[in-house]
Structures are given as C-alpha cells and as structure tokens.
C-alpha positions in Angstrom: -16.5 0.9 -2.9 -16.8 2.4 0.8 -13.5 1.8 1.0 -12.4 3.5 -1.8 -14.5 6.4 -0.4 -13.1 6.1 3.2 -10.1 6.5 1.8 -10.3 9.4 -0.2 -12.1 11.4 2.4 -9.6 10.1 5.2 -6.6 11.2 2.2 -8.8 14.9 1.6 -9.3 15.4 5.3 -5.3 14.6 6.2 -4.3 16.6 3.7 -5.5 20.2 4.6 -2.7 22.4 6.4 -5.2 23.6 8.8 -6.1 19.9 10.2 -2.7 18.9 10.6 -2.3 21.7 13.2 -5.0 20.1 15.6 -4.3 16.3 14.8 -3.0 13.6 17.5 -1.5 10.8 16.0 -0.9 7.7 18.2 0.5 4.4 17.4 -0.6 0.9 19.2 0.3 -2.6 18.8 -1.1 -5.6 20.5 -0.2 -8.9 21.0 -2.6 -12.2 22.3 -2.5 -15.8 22.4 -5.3 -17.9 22.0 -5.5 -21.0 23.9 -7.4 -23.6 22.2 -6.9 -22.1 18.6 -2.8 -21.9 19.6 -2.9 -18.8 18.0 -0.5 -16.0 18.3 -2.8 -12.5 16.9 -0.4 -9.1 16.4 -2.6 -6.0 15.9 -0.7 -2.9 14.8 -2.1 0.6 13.7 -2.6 4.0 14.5 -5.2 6.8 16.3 -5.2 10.0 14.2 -7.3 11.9 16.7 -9.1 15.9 16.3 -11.2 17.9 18.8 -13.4 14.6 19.5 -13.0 12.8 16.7 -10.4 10.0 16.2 -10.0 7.8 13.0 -7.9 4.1 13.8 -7.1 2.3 10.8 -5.1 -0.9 11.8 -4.3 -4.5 10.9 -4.1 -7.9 12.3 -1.3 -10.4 11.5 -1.9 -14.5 12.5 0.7 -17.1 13.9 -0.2 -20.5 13.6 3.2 -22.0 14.8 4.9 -21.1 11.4 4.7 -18.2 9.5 3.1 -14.5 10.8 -0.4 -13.6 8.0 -2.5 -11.0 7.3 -5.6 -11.6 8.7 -7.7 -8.6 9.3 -7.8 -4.7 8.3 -9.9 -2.4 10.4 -11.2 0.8 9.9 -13.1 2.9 13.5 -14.3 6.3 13.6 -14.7 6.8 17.7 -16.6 10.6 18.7 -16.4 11.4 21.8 -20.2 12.9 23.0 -18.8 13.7 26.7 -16.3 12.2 29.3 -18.3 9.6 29.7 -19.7 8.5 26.6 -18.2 7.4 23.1 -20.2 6.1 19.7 -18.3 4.5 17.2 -18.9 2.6 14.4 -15.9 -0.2 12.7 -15.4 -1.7 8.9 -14.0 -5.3 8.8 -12.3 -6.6 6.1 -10.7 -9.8 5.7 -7.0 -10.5 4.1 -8.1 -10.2 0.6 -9.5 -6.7 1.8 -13.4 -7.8 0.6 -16.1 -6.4 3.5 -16.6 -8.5 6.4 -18.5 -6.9 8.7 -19.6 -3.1 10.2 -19.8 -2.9 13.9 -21.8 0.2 15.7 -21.2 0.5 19.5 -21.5 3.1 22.7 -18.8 2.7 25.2 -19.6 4.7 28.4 -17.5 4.8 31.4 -18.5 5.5 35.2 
C-alpha cells in the first residue's frame, strides 16, 4: 500500500508541466563484488532531483556465478537542509516487491 501511494504521488508530482521545468534527472549504476559471498551486486537507477529535493528509485540485480536476479528495489527521498547537511529516509523491498525495511538517516559533510 505505501507503495502504491509512492507511486502515485511520485506519477502526480512528475507529471505537472511546471515541475518538469526545474527537475534534474541523473542516472547511476554500480557494480561490487563480494568476497566471501562470491557475489557479483549491479545497482542501476536514477536521481530525479528539485530545488533540494531528490527522489532515487533504483534496483539491485545478483550474480551467483550463473545467472544475473532481481534482488532488491529501493525507493530514497534525500532533502538537502544546507551544504552540509542531508536527511533522508529509504523503502526496501525484496524481489517479490513485499516491504523489507525503512531506513532514516542524516549524512553531514565537513
């Protein structure tokens, strides 16, 4: 269900004419190895950023030594209070897309 909603706000919100004109959008992919799991993890998604807001919904594929699976979707919302300081808050799901985990955090920088 907070999906659902997430989704239909994130869909409402994209959708307006005057948002599009202020939004960033930003692709990323990363790729790590695990050592003792022998684990290859590919995370791909994408930062749609305005003023200092930025929404990052992205995915997580697994290699075991044989096939690439889904592992993981992710959804952040990141707001940026100043230069130095960020408060964000992450939805976890797993491959079947049922609720993991919710993750709040501040990242500062100095």
């Amino acid at each position: 269900m907070k999906t659902t909603l997430t989704t239909v706000a994130m869909a409402t919100v994209l959708s307006t004419a005057a948002f599009a004109d202020s939004l960033d959008i930003e692709g990323f992919g990363v790729a790590e190895y695990e050592l003792e799991a022998d684990v290859v993890t590919t995370t791909v998604g994408a930062d749609f950023g305005v003023d200092r807001w930025t929404f990052t919904p992205s995915m997580s594929l697994d290699n075991d030594g044989q096939d690439y699976a889904f592992a993981e979707a992710e959804f952040t919302v990141n707001y940026q209070a100043n230069d130095a300081v960020n408060l964000y808050g992450t939805i976890e799901t797993d491959q079947d897309f049922d609720y993991e985990e919710t993750t709040f955090g501040v990242e500062f920088r100095f």
